[in-house]
PDB file with SEQRES, HELIX, SHEET and CRYST1 records, atoms N, CA, C and O in Angstrom:
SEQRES   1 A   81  UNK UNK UNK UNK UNK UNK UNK UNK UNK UNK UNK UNK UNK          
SEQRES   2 A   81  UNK UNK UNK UNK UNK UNK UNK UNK UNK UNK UNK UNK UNK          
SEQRES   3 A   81  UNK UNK UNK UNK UNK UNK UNK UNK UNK UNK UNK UNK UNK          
SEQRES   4 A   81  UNK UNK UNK UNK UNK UNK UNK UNK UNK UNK UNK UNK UNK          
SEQRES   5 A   81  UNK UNK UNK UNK UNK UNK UNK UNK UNK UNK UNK UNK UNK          
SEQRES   6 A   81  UNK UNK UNK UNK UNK UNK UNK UNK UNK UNK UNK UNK UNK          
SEQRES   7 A   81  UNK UNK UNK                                                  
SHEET    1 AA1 8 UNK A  20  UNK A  21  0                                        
SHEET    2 AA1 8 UNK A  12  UNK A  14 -1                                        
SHEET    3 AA1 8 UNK A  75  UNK A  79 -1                                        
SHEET    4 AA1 8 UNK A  69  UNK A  72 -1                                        
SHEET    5 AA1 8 UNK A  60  UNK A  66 -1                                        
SHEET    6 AA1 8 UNK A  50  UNK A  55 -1                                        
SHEET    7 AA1 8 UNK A  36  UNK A  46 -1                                        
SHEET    8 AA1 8 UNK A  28  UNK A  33 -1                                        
CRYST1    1.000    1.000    1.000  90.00  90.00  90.00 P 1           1          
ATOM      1  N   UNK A   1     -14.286   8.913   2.485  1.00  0.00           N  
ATOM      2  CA  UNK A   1     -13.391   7.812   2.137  1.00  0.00           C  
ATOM      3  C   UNK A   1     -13.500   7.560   0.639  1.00  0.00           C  
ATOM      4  O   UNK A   1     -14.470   7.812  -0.075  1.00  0.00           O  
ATOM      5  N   UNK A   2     -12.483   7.089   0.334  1.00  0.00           N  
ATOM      6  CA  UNK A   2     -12.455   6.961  -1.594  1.00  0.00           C  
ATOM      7  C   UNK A   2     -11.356   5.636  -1.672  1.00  0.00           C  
ATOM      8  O   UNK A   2     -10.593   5.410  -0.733  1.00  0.00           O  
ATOM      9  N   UNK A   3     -11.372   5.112  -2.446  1.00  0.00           N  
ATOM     10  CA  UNK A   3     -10.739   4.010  -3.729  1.00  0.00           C  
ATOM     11  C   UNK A   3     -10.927   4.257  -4.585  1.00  0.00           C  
ATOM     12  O   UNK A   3     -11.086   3.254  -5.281  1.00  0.00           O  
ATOM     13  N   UNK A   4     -11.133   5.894  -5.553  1.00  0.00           N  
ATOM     14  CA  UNK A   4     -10.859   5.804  -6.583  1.00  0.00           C  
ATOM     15  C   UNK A   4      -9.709   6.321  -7.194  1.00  0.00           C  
ATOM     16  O   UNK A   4      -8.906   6.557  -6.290  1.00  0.00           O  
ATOM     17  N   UNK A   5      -9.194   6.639  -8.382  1.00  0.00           N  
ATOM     18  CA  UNK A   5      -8.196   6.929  -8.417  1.00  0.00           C  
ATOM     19  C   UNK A   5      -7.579   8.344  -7.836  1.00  0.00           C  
ATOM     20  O   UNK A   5      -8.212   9.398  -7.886  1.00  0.00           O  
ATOM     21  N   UNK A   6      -6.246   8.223  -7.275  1.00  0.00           N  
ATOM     22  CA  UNK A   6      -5.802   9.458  -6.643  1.00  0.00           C  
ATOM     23  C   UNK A   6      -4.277   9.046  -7.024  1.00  0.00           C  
ATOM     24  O   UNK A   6      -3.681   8.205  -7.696  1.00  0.00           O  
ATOM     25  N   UNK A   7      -4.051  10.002  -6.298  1.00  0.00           N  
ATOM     26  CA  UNK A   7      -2.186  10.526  -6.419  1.00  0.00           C  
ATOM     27  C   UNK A   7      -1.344   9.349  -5.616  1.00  0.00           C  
ATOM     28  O   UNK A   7      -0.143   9.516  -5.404  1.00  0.00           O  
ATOM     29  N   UNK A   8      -1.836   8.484  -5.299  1.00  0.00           N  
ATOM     30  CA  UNK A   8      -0.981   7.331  -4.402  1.00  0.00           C  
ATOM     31  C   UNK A   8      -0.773   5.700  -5.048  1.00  0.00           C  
ATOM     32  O   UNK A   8      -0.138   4.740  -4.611  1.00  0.00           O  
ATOM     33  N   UNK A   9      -1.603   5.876  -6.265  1.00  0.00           N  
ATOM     34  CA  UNK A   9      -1.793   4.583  -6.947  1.00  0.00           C  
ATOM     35  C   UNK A   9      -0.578   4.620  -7.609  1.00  0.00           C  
ATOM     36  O   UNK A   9      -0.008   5.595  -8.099  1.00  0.00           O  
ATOM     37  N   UNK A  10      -0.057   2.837  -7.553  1.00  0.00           N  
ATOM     38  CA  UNK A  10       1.452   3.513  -8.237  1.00  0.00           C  
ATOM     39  C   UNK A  10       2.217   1.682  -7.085  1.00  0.00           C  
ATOM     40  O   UNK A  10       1.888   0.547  -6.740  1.00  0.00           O  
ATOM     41  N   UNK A  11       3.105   2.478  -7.027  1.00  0.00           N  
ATOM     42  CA  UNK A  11       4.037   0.672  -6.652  1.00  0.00           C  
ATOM     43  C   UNK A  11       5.326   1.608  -5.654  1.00  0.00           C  
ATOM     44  O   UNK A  11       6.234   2.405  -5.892  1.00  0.00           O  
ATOM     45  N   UNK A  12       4.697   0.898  -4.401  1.00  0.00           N  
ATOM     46  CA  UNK A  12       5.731   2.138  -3.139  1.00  0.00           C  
ATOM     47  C   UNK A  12       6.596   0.726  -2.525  1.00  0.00           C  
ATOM     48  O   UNK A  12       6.001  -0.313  -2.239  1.00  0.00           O  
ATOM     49  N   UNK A  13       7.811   0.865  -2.412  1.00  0.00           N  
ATOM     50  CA  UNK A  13       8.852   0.019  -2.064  1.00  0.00           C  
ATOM     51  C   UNK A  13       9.607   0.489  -1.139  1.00  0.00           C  
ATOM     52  O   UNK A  13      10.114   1.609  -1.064  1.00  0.00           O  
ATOM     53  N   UNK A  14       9.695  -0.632  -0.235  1.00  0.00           N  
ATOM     54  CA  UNK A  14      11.192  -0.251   1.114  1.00  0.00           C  
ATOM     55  C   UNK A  14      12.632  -0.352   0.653  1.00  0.00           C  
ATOM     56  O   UNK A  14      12.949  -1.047  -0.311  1.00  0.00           O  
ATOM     57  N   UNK A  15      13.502   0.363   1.369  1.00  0.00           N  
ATOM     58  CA  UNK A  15      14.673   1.034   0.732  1.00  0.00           C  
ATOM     59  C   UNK A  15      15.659  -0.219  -0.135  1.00  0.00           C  
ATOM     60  O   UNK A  15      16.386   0.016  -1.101  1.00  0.00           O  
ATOM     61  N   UNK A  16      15.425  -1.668   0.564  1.00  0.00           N  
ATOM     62  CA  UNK A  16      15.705  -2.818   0.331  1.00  0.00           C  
ATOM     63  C   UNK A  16      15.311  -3.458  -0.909  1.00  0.00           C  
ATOM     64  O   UNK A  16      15.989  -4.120  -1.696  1.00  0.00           O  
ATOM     65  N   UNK A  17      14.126  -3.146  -0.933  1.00  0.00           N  
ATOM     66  CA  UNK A  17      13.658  -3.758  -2.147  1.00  0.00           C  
ATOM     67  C   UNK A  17      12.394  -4.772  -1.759  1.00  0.00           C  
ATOM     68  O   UNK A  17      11.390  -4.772  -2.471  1.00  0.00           O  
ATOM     69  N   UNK A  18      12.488  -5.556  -0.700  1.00  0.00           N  
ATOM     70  CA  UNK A  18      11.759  -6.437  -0.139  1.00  0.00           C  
ATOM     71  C   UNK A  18      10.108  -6.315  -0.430  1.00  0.00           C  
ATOM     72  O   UNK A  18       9.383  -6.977  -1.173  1.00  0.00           O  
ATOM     73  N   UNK A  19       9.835  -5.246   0.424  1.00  0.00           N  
ATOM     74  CA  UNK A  19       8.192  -5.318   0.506  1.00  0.00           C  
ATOM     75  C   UNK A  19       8.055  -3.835  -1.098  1.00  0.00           C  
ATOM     76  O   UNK A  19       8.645  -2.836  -1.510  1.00  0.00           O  
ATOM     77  N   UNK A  20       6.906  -4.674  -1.396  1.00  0.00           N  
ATOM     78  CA  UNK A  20       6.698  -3.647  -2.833  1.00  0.00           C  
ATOM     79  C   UNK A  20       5.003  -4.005  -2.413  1.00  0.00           C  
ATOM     80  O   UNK A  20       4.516  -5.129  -2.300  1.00  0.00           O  
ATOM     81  N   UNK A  21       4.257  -2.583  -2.218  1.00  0.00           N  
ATOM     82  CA  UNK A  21       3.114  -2.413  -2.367  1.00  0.00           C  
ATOM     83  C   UNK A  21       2.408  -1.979  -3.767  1.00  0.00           C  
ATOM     84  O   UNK A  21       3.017  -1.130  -4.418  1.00  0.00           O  
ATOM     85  N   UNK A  22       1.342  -2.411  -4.229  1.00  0.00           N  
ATOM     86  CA  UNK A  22       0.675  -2.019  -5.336  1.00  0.00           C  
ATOM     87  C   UNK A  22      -0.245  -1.527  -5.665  1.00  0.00           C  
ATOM     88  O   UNK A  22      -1.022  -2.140  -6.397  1.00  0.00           O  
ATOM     89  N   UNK A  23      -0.523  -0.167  -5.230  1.00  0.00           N  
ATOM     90  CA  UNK A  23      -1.976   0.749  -5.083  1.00  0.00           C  
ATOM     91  C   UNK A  23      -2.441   0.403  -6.373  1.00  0.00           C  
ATOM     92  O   UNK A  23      -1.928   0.916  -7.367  1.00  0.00           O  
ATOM     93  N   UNK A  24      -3.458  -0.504  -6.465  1.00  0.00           N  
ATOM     94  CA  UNK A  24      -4.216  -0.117  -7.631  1.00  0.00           C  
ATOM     95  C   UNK A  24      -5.878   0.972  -7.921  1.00  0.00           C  
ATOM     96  O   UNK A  24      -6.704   1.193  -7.035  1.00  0.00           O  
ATOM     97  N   UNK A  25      -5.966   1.451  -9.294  1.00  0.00           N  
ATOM     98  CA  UNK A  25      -7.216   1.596  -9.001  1.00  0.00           C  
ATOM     99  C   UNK A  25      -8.106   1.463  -8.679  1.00  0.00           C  
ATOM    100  O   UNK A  25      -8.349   0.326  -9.081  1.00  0.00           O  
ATOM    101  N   UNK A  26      -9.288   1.932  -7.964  1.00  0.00           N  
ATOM    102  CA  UNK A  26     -10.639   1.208  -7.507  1.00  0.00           C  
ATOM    103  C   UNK A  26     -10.582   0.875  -6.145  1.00  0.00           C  
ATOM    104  O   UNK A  26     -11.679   0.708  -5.613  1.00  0.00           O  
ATOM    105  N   UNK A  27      -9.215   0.683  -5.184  1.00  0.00           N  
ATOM    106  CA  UNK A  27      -9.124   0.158  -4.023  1.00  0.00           C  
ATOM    107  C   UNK A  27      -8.863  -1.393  -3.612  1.00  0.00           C  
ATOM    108  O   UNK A  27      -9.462  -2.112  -2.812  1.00  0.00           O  
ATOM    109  N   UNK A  28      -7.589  -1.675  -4.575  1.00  0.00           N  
ATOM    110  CA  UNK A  28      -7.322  -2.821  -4.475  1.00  0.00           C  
ATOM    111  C   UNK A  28      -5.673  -2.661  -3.993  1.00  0.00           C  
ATOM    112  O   UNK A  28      -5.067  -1.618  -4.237  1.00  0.00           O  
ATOM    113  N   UNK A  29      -4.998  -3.853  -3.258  1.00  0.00           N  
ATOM    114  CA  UNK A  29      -4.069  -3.596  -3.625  1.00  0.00           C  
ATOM    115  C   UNK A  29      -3.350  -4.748  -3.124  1.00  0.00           C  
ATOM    116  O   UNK A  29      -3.859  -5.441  -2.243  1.00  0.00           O  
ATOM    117  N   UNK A  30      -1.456  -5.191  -3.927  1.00  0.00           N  
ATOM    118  CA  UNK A  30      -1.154  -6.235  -3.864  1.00  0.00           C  
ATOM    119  C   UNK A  30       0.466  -6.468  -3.282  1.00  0.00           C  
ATOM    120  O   UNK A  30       1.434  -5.778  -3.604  1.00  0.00           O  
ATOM    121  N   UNK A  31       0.467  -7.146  -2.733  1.00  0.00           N  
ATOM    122  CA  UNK A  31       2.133  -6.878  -1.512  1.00  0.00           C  
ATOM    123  C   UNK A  31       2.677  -8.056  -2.370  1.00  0.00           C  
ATOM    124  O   UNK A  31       2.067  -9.094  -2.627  1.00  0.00           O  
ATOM    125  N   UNK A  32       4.037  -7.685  -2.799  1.00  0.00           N  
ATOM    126  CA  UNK A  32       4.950  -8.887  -2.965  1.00  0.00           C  
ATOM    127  C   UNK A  32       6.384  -8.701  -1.794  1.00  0.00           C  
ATOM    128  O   UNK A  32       6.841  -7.605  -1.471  1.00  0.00           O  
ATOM    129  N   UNK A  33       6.743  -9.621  -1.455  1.00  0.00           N  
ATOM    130  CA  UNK A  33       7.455  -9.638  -0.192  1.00  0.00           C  
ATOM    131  C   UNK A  33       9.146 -10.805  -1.200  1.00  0.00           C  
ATOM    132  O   UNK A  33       9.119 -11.799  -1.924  1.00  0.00           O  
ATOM    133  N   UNK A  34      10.012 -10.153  -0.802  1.00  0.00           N  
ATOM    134  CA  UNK A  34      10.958 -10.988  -1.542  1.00  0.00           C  
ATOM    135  C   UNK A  34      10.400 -11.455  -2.871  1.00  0.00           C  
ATOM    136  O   UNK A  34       9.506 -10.769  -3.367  1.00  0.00           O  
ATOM    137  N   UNK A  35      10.856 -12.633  -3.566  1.00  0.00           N  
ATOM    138  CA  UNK A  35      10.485 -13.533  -4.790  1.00  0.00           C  
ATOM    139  C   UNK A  35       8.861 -13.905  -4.912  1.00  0.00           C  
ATOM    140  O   UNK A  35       8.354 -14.555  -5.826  1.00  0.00           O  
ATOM    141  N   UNK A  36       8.146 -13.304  -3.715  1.00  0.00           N  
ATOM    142  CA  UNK A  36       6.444 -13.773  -3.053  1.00  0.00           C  
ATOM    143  C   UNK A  36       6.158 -12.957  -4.086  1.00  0.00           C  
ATOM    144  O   UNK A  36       6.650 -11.861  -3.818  1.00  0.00           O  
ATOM    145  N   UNK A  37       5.572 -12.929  -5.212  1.00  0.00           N  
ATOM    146  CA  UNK A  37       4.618 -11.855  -5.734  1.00  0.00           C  
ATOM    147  C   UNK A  37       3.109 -11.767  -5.182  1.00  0.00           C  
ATOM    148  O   UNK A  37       2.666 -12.915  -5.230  1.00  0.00           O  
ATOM    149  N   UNK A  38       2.212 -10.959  -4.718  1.00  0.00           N  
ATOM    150  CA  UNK A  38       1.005 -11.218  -4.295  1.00  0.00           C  
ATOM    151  C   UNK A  38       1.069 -12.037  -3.066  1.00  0.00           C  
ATOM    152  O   UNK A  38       0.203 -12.814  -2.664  1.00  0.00           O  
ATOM    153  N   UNK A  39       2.025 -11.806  -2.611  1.00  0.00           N  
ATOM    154  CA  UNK A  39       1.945 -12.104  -0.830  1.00  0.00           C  
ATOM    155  C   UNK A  39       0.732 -11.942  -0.101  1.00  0.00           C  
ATOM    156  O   UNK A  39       0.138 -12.881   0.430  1.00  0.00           O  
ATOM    157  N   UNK A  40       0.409 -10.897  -0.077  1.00  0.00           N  
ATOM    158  CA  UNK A  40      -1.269 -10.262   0.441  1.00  0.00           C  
ATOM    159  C   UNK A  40      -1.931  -9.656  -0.446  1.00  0.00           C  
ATOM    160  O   UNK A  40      -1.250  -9.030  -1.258  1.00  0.00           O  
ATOM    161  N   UNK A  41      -3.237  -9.624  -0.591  1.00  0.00           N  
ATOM    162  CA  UNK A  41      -3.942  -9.210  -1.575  1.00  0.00           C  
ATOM    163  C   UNK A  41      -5.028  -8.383  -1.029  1.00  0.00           C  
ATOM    164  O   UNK A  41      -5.689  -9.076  -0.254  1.00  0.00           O  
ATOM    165  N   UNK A  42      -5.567  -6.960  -1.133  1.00  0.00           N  
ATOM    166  CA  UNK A  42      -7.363  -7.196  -0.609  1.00  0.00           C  
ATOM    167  C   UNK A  42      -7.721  -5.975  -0.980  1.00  0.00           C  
ATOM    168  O   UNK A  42      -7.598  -5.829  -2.196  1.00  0.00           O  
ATOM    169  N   UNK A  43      -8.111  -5.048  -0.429  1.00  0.00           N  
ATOM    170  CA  UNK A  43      -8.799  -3.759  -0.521  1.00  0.00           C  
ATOM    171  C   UNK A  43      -8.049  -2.773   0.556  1.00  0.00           C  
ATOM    172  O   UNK A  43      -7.391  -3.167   1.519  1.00  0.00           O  
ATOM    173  N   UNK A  44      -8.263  -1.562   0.229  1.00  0.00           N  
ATOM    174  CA  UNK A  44      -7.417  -0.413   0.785  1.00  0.00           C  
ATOM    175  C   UNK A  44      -8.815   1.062   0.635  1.00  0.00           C  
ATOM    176  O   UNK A  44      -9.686   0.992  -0.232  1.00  0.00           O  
ATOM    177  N   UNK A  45      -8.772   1.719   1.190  1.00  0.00           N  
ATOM    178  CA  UNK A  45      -9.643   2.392   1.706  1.00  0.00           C  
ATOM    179  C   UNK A  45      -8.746   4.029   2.185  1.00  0.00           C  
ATOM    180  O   UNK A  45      -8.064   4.250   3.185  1.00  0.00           O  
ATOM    181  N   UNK A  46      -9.141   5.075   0.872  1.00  0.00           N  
ATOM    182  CA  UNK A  46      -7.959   6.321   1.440  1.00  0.00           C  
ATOM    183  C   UNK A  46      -9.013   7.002   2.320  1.00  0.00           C  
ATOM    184  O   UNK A  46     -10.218   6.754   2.271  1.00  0.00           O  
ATOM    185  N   UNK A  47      -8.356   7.984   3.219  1.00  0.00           N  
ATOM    186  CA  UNK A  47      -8.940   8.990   3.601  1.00  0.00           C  
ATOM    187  C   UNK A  47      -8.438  10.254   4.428  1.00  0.00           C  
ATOM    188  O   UNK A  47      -8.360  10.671   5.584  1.00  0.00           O  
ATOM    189  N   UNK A  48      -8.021  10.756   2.531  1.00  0.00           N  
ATOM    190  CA  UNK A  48      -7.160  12.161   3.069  1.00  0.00           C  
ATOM    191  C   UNK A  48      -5.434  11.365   2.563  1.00  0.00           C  
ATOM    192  O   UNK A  48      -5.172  10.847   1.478  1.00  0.00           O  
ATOM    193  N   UNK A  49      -4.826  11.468   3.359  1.00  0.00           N  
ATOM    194  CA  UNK A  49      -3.695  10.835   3.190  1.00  0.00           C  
ATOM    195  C   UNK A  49      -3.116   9.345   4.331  1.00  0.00           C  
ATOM    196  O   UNK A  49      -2.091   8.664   4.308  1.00  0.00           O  
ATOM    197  N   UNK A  50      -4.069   9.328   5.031  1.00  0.00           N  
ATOM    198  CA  UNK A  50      -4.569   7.670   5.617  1.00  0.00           C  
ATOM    199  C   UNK A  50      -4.979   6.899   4.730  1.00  0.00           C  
ATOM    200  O   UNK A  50      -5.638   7.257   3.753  1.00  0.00           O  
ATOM    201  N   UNK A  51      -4.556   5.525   5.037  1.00  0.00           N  
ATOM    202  CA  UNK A  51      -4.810   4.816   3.965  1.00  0.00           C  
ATOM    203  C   UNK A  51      -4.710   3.459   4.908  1.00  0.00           C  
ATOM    204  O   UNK A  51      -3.726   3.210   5.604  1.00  0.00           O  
ATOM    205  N   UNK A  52      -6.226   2.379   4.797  1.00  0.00           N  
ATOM    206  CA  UNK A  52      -6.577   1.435   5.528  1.00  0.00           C  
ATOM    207  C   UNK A  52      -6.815   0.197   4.681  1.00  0.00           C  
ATOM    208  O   UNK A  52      -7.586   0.085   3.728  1.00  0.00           O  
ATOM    209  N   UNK A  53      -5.911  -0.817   5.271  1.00  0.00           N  
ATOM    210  CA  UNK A  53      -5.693  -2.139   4.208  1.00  0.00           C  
ATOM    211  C   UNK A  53      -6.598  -3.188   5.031  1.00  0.00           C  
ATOM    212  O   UNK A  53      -6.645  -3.473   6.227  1.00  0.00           O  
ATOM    213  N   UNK A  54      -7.367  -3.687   3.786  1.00  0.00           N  
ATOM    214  CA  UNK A  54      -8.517  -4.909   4.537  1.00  0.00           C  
ATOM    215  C   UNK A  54      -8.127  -6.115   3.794  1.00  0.00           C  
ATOM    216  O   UNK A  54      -8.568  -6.314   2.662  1.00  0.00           O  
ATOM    217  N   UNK A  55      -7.346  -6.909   4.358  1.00  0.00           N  
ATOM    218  CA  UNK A  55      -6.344  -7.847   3.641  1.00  0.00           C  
ATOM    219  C   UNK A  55      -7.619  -8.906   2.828  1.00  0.00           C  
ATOM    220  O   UNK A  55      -8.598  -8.678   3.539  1.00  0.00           O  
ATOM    221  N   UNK A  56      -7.961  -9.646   2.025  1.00  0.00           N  
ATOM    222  CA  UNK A  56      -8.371 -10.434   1.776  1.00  0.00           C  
ATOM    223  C   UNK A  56      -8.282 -11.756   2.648  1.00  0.00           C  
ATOM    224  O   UNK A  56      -8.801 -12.678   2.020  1.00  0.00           O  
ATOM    225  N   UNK A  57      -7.825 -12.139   3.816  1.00  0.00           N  
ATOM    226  CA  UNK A  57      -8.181 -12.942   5.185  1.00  0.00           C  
ATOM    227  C   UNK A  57      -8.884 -12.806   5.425  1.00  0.00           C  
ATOM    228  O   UNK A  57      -9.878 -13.530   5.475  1.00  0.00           O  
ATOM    229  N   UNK A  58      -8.571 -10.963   5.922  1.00  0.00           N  
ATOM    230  CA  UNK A  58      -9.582 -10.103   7.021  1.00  0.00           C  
ATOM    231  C   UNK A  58      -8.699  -9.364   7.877  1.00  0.00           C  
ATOM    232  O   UNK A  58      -9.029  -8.531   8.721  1.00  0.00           O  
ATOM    233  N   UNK A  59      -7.030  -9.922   7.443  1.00  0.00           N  
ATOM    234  CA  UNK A  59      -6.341  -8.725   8.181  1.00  0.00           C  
ATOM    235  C   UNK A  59      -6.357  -7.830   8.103  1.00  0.00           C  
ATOM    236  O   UNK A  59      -6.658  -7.634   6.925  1.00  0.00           O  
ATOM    237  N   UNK A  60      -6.147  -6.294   8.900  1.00  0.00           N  
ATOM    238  CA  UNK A  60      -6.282  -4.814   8.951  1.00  0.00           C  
ATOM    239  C   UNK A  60      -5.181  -4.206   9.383  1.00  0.00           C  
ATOM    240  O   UNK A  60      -4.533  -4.643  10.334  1.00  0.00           O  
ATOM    241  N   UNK A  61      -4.842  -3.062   8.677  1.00  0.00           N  
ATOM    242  CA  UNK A  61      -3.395  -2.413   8.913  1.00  0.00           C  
ATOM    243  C   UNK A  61      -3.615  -1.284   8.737  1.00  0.00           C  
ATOM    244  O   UNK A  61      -4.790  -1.184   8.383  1.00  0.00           O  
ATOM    245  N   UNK A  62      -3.131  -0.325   8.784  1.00  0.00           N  
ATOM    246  CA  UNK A  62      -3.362   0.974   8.051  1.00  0.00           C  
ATOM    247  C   UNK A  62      -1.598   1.542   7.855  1.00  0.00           C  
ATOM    248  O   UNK A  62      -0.606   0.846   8.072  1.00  0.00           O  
ATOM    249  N   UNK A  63      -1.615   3.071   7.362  1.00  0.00           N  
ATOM    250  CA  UNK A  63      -0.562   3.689   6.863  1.00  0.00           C  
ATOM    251  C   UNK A  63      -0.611   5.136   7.016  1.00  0.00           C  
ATOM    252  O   UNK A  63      -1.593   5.480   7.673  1.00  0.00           O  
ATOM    253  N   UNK A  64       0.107   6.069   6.636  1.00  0.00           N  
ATOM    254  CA  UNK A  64      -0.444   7.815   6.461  1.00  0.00           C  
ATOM    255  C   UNK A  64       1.108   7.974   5.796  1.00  0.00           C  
ATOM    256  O   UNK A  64       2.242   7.762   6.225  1.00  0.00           O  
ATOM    257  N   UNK A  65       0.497   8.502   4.408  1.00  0.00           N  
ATOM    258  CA  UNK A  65       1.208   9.261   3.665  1.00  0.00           C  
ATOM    259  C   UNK A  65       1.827  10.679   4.072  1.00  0.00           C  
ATOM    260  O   UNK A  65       1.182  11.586   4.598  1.00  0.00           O  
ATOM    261  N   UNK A  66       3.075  10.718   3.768  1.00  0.00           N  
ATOM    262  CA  UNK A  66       3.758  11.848   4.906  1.00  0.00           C  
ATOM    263  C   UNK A  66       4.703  12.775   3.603  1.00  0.00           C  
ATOM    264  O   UNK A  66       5.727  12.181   3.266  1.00  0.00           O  
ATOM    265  N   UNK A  67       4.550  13.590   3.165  1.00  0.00           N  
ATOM    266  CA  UNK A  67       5.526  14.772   2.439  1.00  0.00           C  
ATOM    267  C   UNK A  67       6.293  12.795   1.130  1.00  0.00           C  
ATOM    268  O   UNK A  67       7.469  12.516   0.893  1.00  0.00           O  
ATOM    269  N   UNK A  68       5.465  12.273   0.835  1.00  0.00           N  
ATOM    270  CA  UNK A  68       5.920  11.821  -0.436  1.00  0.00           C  
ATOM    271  C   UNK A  68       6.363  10.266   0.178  1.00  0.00           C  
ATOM    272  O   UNK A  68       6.981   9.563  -0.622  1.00  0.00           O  
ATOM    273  N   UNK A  69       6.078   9.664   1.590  1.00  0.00           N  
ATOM    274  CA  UNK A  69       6.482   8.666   1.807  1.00  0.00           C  
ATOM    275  C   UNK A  69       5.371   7.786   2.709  1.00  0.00           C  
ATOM    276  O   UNK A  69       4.686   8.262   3.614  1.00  0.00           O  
ATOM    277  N   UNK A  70       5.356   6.578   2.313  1.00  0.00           N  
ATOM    278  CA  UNK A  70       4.199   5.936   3.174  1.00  0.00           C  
ATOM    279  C   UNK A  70       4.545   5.292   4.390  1.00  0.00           C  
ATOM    280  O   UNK A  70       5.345   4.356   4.393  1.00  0.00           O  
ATOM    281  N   UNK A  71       3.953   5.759   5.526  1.00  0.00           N  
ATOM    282  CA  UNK A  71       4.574   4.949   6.700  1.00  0.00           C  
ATOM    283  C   UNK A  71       3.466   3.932   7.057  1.00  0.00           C  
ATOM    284  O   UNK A  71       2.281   4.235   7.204  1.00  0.00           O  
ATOM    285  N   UNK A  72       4.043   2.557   7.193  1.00  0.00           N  
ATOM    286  CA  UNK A  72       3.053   1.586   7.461  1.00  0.00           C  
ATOM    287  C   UNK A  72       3.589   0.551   7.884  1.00  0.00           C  
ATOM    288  O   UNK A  72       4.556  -0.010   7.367  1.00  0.00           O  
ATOM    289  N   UNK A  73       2.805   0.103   9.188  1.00  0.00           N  
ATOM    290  CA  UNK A  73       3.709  -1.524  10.184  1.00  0.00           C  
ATOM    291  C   UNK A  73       4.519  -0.922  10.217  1.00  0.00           C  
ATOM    292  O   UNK A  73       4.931  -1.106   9.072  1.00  0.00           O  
ATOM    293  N   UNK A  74       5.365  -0.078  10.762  1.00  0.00           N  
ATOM    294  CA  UNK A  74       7.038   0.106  11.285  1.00  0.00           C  
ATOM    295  C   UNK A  74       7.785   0.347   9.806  1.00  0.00           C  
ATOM    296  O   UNK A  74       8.923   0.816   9.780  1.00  0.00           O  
ATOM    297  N   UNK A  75       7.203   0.061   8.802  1.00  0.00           N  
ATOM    298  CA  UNK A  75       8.031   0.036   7.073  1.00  0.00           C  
ATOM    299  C   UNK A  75       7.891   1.856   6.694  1.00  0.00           C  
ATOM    300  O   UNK A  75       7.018   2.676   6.978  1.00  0.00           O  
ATOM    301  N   UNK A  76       8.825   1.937   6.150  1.00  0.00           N  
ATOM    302  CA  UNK A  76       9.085   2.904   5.552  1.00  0.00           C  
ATOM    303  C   UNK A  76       9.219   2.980   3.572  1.00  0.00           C  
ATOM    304  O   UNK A  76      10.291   2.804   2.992  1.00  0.00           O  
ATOM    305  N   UNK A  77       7.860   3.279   2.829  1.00  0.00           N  
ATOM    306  CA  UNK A  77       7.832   2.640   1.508  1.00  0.00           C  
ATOM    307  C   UNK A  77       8.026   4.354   1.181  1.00  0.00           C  
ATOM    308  O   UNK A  77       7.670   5.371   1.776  1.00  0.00           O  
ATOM    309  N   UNK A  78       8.881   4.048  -0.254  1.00  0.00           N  
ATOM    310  CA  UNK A  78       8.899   5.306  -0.889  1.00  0.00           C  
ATOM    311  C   UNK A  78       8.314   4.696  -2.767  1.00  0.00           C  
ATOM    312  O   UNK A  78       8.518   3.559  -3.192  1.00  0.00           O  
ATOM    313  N   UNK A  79       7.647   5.753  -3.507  1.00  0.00           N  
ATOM    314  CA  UNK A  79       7.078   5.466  -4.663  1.00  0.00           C  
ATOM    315  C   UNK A  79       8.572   5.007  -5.502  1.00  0.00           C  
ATOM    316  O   UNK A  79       9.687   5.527  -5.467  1.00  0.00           O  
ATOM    317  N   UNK A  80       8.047   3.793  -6.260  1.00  0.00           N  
ATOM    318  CA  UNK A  80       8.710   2.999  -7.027  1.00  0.00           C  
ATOM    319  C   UNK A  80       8.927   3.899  -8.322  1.00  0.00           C  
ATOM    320  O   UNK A  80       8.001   4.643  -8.644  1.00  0.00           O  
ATOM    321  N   UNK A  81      10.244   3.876  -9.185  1.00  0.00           N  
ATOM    322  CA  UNK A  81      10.504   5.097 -10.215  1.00  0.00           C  
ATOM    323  C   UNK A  81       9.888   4.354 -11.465  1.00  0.00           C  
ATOM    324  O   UNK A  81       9.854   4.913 -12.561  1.00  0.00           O  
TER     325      UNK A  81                                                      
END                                                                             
């Protein structure tokens, strides 16, 4: 498992615009949802191209990076240009 920097850090968005994820370095990362900037905040955890979100609550989600797109909760995020 790693949080350090890799090929996924970066700002992945649904086709809408709505949910914008924010891989940061180190294993952090920050959801703005509509006008919400920092909606959810916490730690993220890769492994391989899985990728496990430990919300700063304590909520848990995960994702798996697929040929350039992140699938996660039912969302479909593609990297922000």
């Amino acid at each position: 498992m790693t949080t350090d920097n890799h090929s996924y850090v970066g700002i992945w968005v649904t086709a809408d615009g709505y949910i914008r994820h924010e891989l940061l370095p180190g294993g952090r990362h920050d959801e703005a949802r509509g006008k919400r900037k920092s909606a959810y905040q916490g730690r993220y955890v890769m492994t391989g191209d899985h990728i496990d979100y430990i919300d700063d609550t304590g909520f848990t989600a995960d994702g798996d990076f697929v040929d350039g797109i992140l699938y996660h909760a039912g969302m479909v995020l593609r990297r922000d240009a």
